[in-house]
Residue, then its C-alpha position, 0 to 999 in steps of 0.5 A: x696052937x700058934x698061927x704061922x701061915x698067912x697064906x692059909x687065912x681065910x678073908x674074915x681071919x685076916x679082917x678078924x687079926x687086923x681088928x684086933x691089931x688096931x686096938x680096942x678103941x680103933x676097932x669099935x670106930x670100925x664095928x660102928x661102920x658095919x652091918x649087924x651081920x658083918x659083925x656077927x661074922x667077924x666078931x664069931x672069926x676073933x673068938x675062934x682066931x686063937x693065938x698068933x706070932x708077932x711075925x704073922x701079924x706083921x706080915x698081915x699089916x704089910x699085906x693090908x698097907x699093900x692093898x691099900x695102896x694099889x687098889x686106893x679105893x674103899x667102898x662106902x654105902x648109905x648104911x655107912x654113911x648115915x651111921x657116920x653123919x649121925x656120929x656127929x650131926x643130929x638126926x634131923x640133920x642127918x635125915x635131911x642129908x640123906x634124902x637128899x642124896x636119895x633123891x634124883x641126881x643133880x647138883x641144884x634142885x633144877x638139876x634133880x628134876x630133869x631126872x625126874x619121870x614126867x608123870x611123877x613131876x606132873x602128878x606133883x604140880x598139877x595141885x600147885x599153882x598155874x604160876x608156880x607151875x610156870x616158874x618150874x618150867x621156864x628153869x628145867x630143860x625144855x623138851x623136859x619142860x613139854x613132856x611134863x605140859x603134855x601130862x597136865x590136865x589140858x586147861x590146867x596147863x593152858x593156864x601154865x603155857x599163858x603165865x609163861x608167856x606173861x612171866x617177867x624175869x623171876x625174882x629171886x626171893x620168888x624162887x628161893x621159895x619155889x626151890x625151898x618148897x620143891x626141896x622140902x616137900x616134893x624131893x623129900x617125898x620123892x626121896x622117902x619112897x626111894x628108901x627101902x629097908x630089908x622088912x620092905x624087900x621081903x614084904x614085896x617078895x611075899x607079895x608074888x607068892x601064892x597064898x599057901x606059901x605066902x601063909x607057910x612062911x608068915x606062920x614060921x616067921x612068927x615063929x622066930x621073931x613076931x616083930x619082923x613078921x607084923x612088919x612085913x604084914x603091915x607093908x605087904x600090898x594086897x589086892x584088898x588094898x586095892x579098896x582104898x584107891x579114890x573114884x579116879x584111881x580105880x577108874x584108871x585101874x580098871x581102863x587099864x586092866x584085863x576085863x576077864x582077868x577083874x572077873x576072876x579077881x572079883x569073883x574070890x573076893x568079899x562082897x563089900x571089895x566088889x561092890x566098890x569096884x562095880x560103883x566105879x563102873x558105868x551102870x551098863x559095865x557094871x550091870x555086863x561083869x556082874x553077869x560075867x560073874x553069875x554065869x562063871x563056874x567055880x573058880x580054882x583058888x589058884x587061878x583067882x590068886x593069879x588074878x587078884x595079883x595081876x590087878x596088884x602088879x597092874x596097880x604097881x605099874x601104874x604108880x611106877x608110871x606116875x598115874x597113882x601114887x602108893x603111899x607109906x601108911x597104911x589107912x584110907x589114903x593108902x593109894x592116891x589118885 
């Protein structure tokens, strides 16, 4: 049966008419454009569209042209931007474009660091040189430039405050290479762990649930797509994770934690995981918690999940703090001091 009423199409018929109106070679710039699940959802609308009247598909474009002109806005995303640059640029191109966008806001590098944490700017520089160091933060705004001295190891940024004060004008060759290194190595980084996908999303939501479910919904995810399933394990960070922080994470990890909520982490943990905790500890703290733990009575595999995620929760906020930083790769350097 012929469609006549534009009034009683649904959003998707309307988008569904409008890519069959455009012509083949139109819509599959448009699809190009498009999440996988709009497509499954407006390519499901054009098989069920059936027929429609000439004058209905008039009365659609009229429609269409209208909106277009009074609202005179569109909605771009990454996703659809990354799509479109990867049509006419190459990838590396395209990769460099896009983490740069994905970094902090700002015309010019300079301009990008002042939205730049100062634990995060610090943690970075505190490995450069005390001159690089220097030129960094005669070009950034200077209470910014003092919140990121206040967070340098102090004889490390004493070198840096006398370096400033016998730095000559900057040549520009010096830094254009200041600024080249910043872009490629510290922005770049920066903008990788700002860029989540969808396995990531899920891999932190499993994270918060308890054990049994988190083990239910692993189970049934298998189940129906084995890949997305070993992709979440691989980015899920757990409290054995915990067991690659260096001697300096750990030890701010522990000085920042609740001493009876580590015991009751410790105590449903393996051996060789608490033993590399108590190594991190004074003899006499070590020596105390590991009292703690004989004296304890059983403990509710509930109330240790509770714990082992505090420590987790506790490990996450330190690195959104700039203290410590979670890596992307699995392995022995997975948390960095």
């Amino acid at each position: 049966m012929a469609r006549e009423d534009l009034q009683s199409m649904s959003g998707p018929d309307k988008a569904a008419l409008l890519m069959l109106a455009v012509g083949e070679d139109n819509a599959a710039r448009l699809f190009g454009m498009m999440e996988d699940d709009e497509i499954r959802e407006l390519s499901q609308a054009m098989a069920n569209l059936g027929t429609v009247t000439s004058e209905l598909i008039e009365q659609m474009l009229v429609e269409f042209a209208d909106r277009i002109s009074t609202t005179g806005s569109v909605t771009g995303n990454y996703s659809s931007t990354e799509r479109l640059l990867a049509k006419v640029l190459d990838k590396d191109k395209v990769d460099g474009i896009m983490e740069e966008i994905r970094g902090p806001a700002g015309r010019t590098m300079w301009d990008k660091l002042a939205n730049v944490n100062e634990m995060v700017l610090a943690n970075y520089l505190k490995n450069e040189y005390p001159q690089t160091v220097a030129v960094v933060l005669s070009k950034i705004k200077p209470e910014h430039a003092a919140k990121v001295l206040g967070v340098l190891p102090e004889p490390f940024a004493m070198e840096v405050v006398m370096r400033m004060l016998r730095m000559e004008a900057v040549q520009k060759e010096v830094l254009d290479d200041v600024e080249r290194t910043l872009r490629n190595e510290f922005m770049s980084n920066l903008a990788k762990t700002n860029r989540r996908d969808s396995h990531e999303l899920m891999a932190d939501i499993f994270n918060y649930l308890d054990r049994t479910l988190e083990s239910r919904f692993l189970t049934a995810l298998e189940e129906r797509n084995r890949d997305s399933a070993e992709r979440i394990k691989a980015l899920m960070f757990t409290f054995e994770d915990l067991g690659n922080l260096d001697p300096g994470g750990v030890q701010t990890l522990l000085s920042a934690s609740d001493k009876s909520k580590l015991a009751i982490a410790l105590k449903g943990c393996s051996e060789s995981l608490r033993d590399f905790f108590f190594s991190n500890m004074s003899e006499r703290a070590a020596k105390m918690m590991r009292e703690d733990l004989q004296s304890m009575g059983p403990i509710r595999l509930k109330d240790v999940d509770e714990a082992q995620m505090y420590m987790v929760t506790t490990a996450k906020d330190l690195a959104d703090k700039g203290e410590i930083v979670i890596s992307e790769s699995k392995g022995e350097d997975e948390l960095v001091y």
